[in-house]
N, C-alpha and C positions, 0 to 999 in steps of 0.2 A: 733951936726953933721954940717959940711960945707953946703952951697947952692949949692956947684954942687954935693954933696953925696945925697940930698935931688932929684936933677932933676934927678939923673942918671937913666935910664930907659932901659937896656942895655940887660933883656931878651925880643927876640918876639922884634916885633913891636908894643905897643900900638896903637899908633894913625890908623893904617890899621885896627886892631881890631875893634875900635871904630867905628872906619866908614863901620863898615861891619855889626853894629846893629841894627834894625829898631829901629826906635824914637818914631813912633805914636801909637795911641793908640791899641791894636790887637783885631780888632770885626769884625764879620764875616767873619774869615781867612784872613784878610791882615790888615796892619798899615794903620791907617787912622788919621788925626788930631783929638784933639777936638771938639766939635760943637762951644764951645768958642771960639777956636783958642789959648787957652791958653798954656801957656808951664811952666817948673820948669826945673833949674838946678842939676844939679849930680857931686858932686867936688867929686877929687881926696883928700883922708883924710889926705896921707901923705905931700902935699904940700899945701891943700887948695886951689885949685887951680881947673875951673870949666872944667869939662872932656866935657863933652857935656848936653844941653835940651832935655828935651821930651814931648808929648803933656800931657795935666795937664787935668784928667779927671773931669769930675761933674756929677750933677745929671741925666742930659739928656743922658749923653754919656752911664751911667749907665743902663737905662732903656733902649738904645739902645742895647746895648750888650746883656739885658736879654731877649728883642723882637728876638735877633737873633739865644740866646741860646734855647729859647722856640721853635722856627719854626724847629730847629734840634734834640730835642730831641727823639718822637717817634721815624724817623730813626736809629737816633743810637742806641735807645733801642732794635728796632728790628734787629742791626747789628750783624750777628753771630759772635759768641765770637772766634771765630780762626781769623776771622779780624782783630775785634781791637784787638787782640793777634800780630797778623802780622805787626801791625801800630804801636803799643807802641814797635815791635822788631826792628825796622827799624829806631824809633828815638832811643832809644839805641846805635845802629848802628854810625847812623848820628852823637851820639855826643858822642862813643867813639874815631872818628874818630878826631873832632873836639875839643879834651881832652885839646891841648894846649891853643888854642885860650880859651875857655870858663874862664882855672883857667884865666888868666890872663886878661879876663874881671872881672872876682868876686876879684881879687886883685885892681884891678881901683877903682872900686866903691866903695868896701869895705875893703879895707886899710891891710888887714893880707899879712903873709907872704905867697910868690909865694908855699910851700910846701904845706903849709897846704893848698890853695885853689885845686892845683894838689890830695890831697887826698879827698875832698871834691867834687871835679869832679867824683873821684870813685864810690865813696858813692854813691851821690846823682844818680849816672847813673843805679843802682843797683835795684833801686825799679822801673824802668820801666823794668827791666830785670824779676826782680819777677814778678812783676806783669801781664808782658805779657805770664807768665804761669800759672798762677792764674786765669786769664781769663777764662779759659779753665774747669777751676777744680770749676765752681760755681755750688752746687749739692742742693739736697732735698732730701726727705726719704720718703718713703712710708710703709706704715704699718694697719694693722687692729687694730679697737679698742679693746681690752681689752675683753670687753663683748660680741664678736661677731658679732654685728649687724650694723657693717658698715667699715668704711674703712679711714684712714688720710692721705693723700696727704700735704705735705710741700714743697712750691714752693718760690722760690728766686729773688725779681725783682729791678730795678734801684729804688733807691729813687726818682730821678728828680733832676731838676738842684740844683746846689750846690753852693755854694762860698765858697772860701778859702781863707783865711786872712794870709800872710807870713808875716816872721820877717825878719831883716836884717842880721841877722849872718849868716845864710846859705843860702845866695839868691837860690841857685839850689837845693839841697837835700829839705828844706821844702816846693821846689814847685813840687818836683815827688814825695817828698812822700805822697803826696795828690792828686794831677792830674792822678797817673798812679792807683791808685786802682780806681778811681769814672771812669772813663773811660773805665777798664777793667769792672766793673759793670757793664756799659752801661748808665753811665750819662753824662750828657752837666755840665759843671765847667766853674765859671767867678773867675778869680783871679785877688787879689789885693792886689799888690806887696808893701813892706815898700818904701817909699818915696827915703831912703838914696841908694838905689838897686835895681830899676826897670828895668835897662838893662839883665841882668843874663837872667829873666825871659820872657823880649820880644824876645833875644833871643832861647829861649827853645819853645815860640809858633810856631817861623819861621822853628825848625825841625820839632816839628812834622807837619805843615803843608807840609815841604818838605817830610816826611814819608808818604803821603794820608790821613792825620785825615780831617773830611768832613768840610766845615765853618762852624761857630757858635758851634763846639761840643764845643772848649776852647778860651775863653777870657781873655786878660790879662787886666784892667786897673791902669797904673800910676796914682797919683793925690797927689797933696797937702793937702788935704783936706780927710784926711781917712773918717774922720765922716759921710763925707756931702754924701759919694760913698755907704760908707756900709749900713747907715741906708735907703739911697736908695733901693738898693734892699733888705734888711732885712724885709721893712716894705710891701714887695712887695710879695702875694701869691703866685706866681710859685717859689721860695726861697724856698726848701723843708730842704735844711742841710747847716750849717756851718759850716766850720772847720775852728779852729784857732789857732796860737801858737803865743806867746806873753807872755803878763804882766799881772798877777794875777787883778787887776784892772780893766784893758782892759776887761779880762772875763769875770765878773762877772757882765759889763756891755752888753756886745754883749749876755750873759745867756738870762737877762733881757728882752735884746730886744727881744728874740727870744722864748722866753715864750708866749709876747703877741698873737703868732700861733702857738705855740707847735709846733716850727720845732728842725728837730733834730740838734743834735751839738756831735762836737767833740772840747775838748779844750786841748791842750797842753799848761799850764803857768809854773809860776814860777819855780825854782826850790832852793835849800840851802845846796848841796850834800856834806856830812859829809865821810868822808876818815880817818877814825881807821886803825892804826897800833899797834899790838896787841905782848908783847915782844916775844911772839913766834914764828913770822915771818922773814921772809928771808929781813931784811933791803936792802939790794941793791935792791931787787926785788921791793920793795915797794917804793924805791926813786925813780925808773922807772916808775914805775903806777904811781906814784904821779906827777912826773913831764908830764906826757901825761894826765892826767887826770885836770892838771892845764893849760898849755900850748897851748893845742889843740885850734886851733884858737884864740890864745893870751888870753885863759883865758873867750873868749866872749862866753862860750856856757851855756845852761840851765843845763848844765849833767855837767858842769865843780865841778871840787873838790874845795868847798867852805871854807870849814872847817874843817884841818887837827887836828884829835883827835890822841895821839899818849901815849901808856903808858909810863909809867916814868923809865920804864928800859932800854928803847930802844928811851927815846927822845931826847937825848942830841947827839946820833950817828946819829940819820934821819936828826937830823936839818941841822946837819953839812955838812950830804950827801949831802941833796935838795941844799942846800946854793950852793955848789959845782958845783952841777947839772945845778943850774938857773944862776950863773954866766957864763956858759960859751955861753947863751944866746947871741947872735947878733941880736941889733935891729937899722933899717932903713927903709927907703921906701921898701913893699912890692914886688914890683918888681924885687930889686937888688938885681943880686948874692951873695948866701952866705947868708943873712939874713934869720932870724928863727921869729922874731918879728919884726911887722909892727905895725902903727900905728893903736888906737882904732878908730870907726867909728865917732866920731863928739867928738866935743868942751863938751856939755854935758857930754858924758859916760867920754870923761878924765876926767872934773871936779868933776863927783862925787867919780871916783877911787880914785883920789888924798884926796877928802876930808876924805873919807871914812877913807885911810890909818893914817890922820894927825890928823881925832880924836881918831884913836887906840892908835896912838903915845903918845896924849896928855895924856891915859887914863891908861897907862903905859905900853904899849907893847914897844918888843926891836927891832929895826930894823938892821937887820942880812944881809939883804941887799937890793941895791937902795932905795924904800922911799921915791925920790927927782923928782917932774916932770920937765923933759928940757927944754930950752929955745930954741926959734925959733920956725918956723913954723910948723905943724905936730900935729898931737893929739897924740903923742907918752908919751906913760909913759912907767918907766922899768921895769922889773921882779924885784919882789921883794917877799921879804922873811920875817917875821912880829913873832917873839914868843913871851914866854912868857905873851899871850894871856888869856883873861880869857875865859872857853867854855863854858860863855853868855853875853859875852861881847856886847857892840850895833852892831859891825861888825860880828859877827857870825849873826844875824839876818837878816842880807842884803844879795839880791844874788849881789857880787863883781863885776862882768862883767868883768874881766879885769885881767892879769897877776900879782895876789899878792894872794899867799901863806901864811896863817893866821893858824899858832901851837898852840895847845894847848894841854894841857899834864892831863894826868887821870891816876888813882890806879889800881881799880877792874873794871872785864868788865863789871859789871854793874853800875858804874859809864862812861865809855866810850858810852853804849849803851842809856843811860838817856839823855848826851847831845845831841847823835845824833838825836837821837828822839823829842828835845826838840825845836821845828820849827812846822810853821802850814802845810811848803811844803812838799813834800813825791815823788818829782820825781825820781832821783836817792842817790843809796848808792856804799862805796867801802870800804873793810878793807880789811886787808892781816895776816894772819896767817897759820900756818904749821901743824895746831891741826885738823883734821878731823871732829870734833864731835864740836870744837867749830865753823869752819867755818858752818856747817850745823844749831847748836842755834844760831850764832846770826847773819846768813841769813833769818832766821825766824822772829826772832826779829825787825829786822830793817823797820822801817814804809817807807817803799816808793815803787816805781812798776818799779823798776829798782833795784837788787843789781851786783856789782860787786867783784867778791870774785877771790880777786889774781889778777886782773886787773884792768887797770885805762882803758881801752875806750872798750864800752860796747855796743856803737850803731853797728848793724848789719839788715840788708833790708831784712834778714829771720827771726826775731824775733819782739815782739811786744812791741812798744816803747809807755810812755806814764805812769802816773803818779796817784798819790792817795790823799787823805787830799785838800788841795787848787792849787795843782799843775796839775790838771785837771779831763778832764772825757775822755773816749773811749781811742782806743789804735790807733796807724799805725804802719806800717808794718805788716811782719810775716804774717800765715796764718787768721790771727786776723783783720788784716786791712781792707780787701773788705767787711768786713762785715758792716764795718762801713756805705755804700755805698748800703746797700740792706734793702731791706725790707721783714721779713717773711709774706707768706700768708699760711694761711690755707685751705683748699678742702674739705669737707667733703662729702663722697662721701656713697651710701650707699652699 
């Protein structure tokens, strides 16, 4: 691509965006620097090029923020739940108004195309929607014992302060889908946002502070230095829950840490999602799912279709389809009208795409299409399309991160169900078939806490997202989520 197809920046105004962000750190309801004074960059992916600084949190900054989430908790705990019901409706509000502006912040920082951040805007706006009627609906049960000689009372109460660990592919959805249940529970939440994406979410504090959430109920902290923040407050006793979504890795160390006080956790990691096509399925239907189930934010999602398993009566007509499909892909700067593919978010995630694909290649897969990373500036790499695949190849074991479509072709469905199965992740699944009774078996079958059956995108803010095997613990969303956020007590009363 040319350098003036790279600058062109022709929806919106960015730069008025930009400067409509707060920079600093968000502790006790307003931006404030560092205690360092320190700052970090945030480049733009598709030209490299630095969009703006922000203040660069640490340690101090961190225990400030949890002094100020601690001084407001009882309040909000004692906040009737039609409030924060009204406060999380009113940021809703706020930022479906503010629908344009926000995508094309999360396209700046995070390099995808302007559509997908637009439906991403939806998304993510959806679980302050739920959740502000969720608020509402936190119950208990009361009941006599059994034996007659007294009586159980089960009551429902805030955990305490939280933190929330977000990744960079959904800078907005992974921050309400966490912020808007621990809130509607009645807890105080310190977030800390991925380093390459902290505007999305300093943005998101500034609505809801414009919607009346009290100071210190939510904190946001930027920083270079995720270790130095987290294990700051992890190691810190008012830290009652983390939630995190992330890198199988990442988990199983923050698990660790957070074992040391048995605080609770929710982890959303890995994922490796396995996509069967089964010859008894409607192929156009499943090139559709497939290509949205790959595509959807250029391939960077945890739920993205990792590893197309497809029987052999029907894989030489899918290939041909998808091929079809993913060519008529347009990729450029994020911004630009008409693009469907942006740039991935750093130098990193391209290099490993790229390696990824070049040792398939080397390993004998066929490249059906792109394959080749571009030259010039931009972390862009193309939609590509990878068969004759082995389905255990080194590449089916990796989650891809990235717009590349990896075939692989099977007999009997229990050999299709064997590979999909054959991964330590269990986030999401998807096949497509017309058989009734085999979509019901091998819905059953399939190891993950996600299946999609006839569809490639599965995320929805009424249902409970969230994973089995290494790919996490606890659920969000759905009515499954605020739970995450409570604590049972018991009464026993005589």
């Amino acid at each position: 691509m040319s350098s003036s197809e790279a600058d062109s920046k022709d929806v919106l105004d960015p730069q008025a965006i930009l400067d409509g962000v707060p920079t600093g750190l968000w502790i006790d309801g307003r931006s404030t620097p560092a205690a360092s004074g320190k700052t970090f960059e945030v480049f733009d992916p598709a030209t490299e090029e630095v969009l703006t600084s922000v203040a660069d949190a640490g340690a101090d900054d961190a225990i400030a923020a949890l002094d100020s989430a601690a001084g407001a908790a009882d309040d909000w705990a004692a906040t009737p739940a039609r409030k924060r019901s009204e406060i999380l409706r009113r940021t809703f509000e706020l930022l479906t108004d503010r629908a344009d502006d926000i995508a094309m912040l999360m396209t700046l920082e995070l390099g995808r195309a302007l559509p997908d951040s637009r439906a991403e805007t939806k998304y993510g706006n959806e679980f302050l929607r739920w959740f502000a009627e969720e608020a509402v609906r936190i119950g208990g049960r009361f009941t006599q014992v059994p034996a007659g000689n007294g009586r159980i009372l089960v009551t429902h109460q805030p955990v305490g302060p939280c933190l929330a660990i977000t990744p960079w592919n959904f800078p907005l959805a992974m921050g309400t889908r966490k912020i808007a249940p621990a809130l509607a529970a009645g807890n105080v939440m310190i977030v800390k946002p991925a380093r390459e994406t902290p505007l999305t979410m300093l943005a998101l504090a500034e609505a809801f502070a414009e919607a009346g959430l009290p100071p210190g109920v939510l904190s946001v902290l930027p920083t270079s230095s995720s270790g130095t923040v987290s294990s700051a407050l992890i190691s810190d006793d008012r830290i009652k829950k983390i939630s995190f979504t992330g890198s199988t890795p990442v988990g199983r160390t923050l698990l660790g840490q957070a074992a040391e006080r048995v605080q609770r956790t929710s982890m959303e990691l890995g994922g490796n999602a396995p996509f069967l096509v089964f010859d008894d399925a409607d192929v156009d239907a499943a090139v559709e799912g497939a290509y949205l189930a790959k595509m959807r934010n250029g391939g960077e999602a945890c739920t993205a279709g990792n590893r197309f398993l497809v029987q052999s009566g029907v894989a030489e007509e899918f290939t041909t389809k998808l091929v079809d499909k993913m060519s008529q892909v347009v990729m450029g700067p994020g911004y630009r009208d008409g693009v469907t593919l942006g740039p991935l978010v750093n130098a990193k995630q391209r290099d490993k795409v790229a390696e990824l694909v070049e040792q398939a290649v080397s390993d004998g897969a066929r490249v059906r299409l792109g394959g080749e990373r571009p030259e010039g500036r931009g972390f862009f790499y193309p939609a590509t399309v990878l068969d004759d695949v082995d389905p255990y190849a080194p590449i089916t074991r990796e989650e891809i991160f990235g717009p590349v479509a990896v075939i692989s072709t099977f007999d009997a469905e229990d050999d299709g169900i064997a590979a999909a199965n054959s991964t330590e992740y269990g986030l999401a699944s998807y096949f497509y078939s017309r058989d009734l009774e085999r979509c019901m078996r091998v819905a059953a079958r399939l190891e993950s806490g996600m299946v999609g059956v006839n569809r490639g995108v599965i995320s929805d803010a009424a249902a409970p997202f969230g994973g089995i095997k290494q790919s996490g613990i606890g659920r969000e969303g759905g009515t499954e989520g605020i739970d995450e956020y409570l604590n049972v007590k018991y009464i026993a009363l005589t």
